[in-house]
C-alpha positions as CSV (number, residue, x, y, z in Angstrom):
1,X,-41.8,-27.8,15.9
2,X,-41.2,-25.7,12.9
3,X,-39.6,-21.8,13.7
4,X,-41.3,-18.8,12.3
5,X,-39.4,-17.0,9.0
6,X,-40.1,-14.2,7.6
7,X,-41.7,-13.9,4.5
8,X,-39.4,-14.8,1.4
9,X,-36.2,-15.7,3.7
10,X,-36.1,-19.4,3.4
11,X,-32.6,-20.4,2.6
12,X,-31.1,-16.8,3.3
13,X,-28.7,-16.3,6.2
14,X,-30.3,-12.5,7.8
15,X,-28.5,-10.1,9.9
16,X,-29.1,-11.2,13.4
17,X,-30.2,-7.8,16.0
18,X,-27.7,-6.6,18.0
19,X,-29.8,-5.3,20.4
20,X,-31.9,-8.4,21.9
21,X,-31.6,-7.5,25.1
22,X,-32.5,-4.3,25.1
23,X,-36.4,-2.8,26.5
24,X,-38.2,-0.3,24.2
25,X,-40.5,2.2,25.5
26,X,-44.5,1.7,23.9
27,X,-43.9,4.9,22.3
28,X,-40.8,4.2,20.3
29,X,-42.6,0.8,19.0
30,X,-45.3,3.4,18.2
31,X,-43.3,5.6,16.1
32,X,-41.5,3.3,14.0
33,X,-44.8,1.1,13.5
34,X,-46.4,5.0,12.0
35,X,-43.1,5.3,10.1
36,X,-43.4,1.7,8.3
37,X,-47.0,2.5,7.4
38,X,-46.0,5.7,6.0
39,X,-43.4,3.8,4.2
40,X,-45.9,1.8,2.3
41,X,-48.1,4.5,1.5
42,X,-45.2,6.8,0.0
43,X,-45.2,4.1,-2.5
44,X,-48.8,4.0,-3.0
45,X,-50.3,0.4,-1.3
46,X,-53.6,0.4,-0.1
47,X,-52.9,1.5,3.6
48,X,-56.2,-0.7,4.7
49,X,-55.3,-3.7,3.3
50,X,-51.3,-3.9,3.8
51,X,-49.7,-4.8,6.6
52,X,-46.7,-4.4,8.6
53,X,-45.1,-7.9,9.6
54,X,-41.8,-8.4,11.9
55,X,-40.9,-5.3,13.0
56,X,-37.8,-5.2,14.7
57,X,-34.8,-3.6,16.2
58,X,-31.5,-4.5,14.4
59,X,-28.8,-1.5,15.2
60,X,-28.2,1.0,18.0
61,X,-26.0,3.6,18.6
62,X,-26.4,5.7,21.8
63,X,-26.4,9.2,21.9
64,X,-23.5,11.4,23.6
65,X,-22.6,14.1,24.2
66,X,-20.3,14.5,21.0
67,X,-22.5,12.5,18.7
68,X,-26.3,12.0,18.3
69,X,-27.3,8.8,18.3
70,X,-29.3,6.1,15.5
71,X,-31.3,3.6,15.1
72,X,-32.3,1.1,12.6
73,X,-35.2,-0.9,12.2
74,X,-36.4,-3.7,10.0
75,X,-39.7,-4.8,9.0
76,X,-41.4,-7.4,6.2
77,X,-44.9,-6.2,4.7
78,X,-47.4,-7.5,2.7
79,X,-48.4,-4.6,0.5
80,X,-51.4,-4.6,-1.9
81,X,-51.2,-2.4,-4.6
82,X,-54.3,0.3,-6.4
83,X,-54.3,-2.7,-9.1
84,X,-55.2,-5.1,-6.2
85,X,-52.0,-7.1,-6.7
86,X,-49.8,-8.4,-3.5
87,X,-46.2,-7.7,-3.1
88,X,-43.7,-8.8,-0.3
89,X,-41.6,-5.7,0.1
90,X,-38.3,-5.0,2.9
91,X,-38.2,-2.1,5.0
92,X,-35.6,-0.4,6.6
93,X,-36.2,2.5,8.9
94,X,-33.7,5.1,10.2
95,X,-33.9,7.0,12.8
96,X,-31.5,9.9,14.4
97,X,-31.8,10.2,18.3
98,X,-31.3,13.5,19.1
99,X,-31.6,15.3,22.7
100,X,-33.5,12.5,23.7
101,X,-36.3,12.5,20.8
102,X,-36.4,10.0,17.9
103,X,-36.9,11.3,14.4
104,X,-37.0,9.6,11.1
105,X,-33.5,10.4,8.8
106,X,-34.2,7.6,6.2
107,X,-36.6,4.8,4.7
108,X,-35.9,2.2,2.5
109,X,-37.8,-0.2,0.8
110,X,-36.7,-3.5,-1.6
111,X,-38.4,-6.3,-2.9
112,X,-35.7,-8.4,-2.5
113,X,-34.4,-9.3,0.7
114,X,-30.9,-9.6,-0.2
115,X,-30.6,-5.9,-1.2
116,X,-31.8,-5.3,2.1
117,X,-29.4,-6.9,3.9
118,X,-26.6,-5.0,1.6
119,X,-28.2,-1.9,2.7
120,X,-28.3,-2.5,6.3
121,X,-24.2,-4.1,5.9
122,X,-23.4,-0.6,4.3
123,X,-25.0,2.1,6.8
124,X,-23.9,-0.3,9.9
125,X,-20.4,-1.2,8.8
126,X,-18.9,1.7,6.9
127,X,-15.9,1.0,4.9
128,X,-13.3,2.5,6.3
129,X,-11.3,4.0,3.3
130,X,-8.2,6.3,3.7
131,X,-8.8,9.7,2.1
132,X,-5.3,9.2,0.2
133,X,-6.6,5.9,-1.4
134,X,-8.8,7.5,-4.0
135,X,-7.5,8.0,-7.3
136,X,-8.3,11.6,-7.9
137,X,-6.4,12.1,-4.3
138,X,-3.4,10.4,-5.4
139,X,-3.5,12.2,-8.9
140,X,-3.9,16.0,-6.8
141,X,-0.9,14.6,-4.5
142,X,1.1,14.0,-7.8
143,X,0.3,16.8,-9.3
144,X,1.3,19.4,-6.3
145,X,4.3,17.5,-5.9
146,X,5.3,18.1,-9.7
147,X,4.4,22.1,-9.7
148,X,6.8,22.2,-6.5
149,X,8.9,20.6,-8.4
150,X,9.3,22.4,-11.0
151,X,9.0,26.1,-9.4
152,X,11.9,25.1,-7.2
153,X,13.8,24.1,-10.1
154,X,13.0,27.2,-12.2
155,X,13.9,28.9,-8.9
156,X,17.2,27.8,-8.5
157,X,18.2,28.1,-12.3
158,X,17.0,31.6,-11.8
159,X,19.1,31.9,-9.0
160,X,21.7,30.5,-10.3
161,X,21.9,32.6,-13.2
162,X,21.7,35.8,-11.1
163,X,24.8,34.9,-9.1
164,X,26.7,33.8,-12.2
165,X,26.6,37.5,-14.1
């Protein structure tokens, strides 16, 4: 029996959703189904003759009470454009959960799967960087050091010189 893939993924390892398990209400399908549509017509395809295939659930943070929470959702689509031509285009939806209501923060659309998946890698696994690991941080941090440096020696030769006449 062969397995369903999505369009354009044969050979490609895709992120798998972490969030199988969990139940979505009709109306949140609803609203990111509306988003993906709207995603397609932003960037002008036919809106009666594309279609939305595959939309899923891939990343879930809940919402606290310190933090709002996110969502992020994939989908494939089949998207004709005004010239009649067909394209196989990667979504990405993005949505802030705040006080209990979901609304849309970003959209993101590739033709390539792959830059999709680098997208999705990015916004879910932030690199974790030290702020005193950038160049132009280290070069500030030299600098202050050297002015310090320098004004306490200037000081003390100043002093010194005071206490020597």
């Amino acid at each position: 029996m062969a397995e369903d893939v999505p369009l354009g993924t044969e050979g490609i390892e895709t992120m798998t959703p972490d969030t199988d398990k969990i139940q979505f209400s009709r109306q949140v399908w609803q609203a990111a189904s509306e988003q993906a549509h709207r995603c397609l017509a932003r960037r002008e395809f036919c809106p009666e003759q594309s279609r939305i295939e595959n939309l899923r659930h891939v990343h879930l943070v809940e919402e606290s009470e310190s933090i709002f929470g996110r969502q992020i959702w994939c989908f494939e689509a089949i998207g004709i454009d005004p010239f009649g031509r067909r394209h196989v285009l990667y979504g990405v939806l993005e949505f802030s959960i705040q006080y209990g209501l979901l609304e849309p923060s970003q959209t993101a659309m590739f033709e390539d799967i792959r830059e999709r998946e680098i997208f999705i890698r990015q916004e879910t696994q932030p690199v974790s960087t030290l702020p005193y690991s950038y160049p132009s941080t280290k070069f500030w941090i030299f600098s202050a050091w050297c002015s310090i440096s320098i004004l306490t020696a200037i000081w003390v030769a100043a002093l010194v010189s005071s206490l020597v006449n």
